[in-house]
N, C-alpha and C positions, 0 to 999 in steps of 0.2 A: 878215659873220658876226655883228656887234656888233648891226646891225639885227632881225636874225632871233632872238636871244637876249634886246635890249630889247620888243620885241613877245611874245614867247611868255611874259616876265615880267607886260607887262601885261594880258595875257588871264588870266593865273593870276590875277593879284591882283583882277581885279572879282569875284569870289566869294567873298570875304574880309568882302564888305559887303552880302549876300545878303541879309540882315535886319537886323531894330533891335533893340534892347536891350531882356529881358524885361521885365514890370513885375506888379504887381498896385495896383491901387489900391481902397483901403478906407474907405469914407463911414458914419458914426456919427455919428446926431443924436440924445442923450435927449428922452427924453418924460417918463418922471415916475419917481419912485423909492416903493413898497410900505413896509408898516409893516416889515414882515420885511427889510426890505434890496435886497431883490431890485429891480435897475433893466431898466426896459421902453427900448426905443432900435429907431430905425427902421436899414436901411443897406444901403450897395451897395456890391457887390463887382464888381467889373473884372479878370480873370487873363487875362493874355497869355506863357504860356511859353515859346512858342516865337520869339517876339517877332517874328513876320510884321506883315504891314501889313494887315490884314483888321478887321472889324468883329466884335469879341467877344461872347459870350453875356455877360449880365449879370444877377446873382445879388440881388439883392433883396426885403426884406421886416422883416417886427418878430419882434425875438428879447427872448429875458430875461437877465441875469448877474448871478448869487448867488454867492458862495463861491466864485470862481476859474473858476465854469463857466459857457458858453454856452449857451443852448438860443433853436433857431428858432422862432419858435412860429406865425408864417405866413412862405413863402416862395413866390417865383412866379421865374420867369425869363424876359427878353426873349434871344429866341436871335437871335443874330449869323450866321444858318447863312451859310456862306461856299460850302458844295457845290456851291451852284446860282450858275449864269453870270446869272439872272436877279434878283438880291437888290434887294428894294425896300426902295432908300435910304430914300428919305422917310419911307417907316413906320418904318420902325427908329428915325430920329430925330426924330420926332414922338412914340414910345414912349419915348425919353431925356428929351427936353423934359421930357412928363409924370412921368416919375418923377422927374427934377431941381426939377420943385413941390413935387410932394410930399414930397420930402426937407426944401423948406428952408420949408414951412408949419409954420406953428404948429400945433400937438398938438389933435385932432378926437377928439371921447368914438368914433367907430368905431374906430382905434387903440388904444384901452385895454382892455384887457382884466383879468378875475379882479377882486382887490383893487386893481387901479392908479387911481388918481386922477388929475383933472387939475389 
């Protein structure tokens, strides 16, 4: 009986560890700060809620922050689709590569925008 009881516990408990631990991860690199205050910064964003093992959409682009607020001012997104049984790896991280350049490149006048200097 002990057996039967030790088994039925451990078939419970492998579901316990069905996923990993949520995260979000958030990259901000400045680029230059305006007369006004206002600072230009590139950045990527990584959300994983539910904290499966799959390849995430990833949120990226140049935003502005004045006065406590945000604003996007280009955003693009490489999607992580997980739908399809077919997902091609390599492009996906061949699309991280590149945007992991361009994160950690030095500031190009096509990033600047309005009054921002470089």
């Amino acid at each position: 009986m002990k057996k039967y009881i030790l088994l039925l516990a451990l078939c419970l408990c492998q579901y316990t560890f069905a996923t990993g631990p949520s995260h979000t991860t958030l990259k901000i690199t400045p680029l230059s700060i305006n007369k006004q205050g206002s600072l230009l910064y590139r950045y990527k964003i990584i959300t994983n809620p539910m904290g499966g093992h799959y390849f995430e959409d990833v949120l990226y682009g140049v935003g502005s922050f004045k006065d406590g607020k945000f604003t996007s001012l280009r955003e693009q997104v490489i999607h992580g689709d997980n739908s399809d049984a077919n997902i091609d790896y390599e492009k996906y991280n061949a699309e991280m590569n590149k945007l992991n350049q361009w994160l950690s490149s030095p500031c190009k006048t096509s990033d600047l925008m309005d009054d921002f200097t470089s």
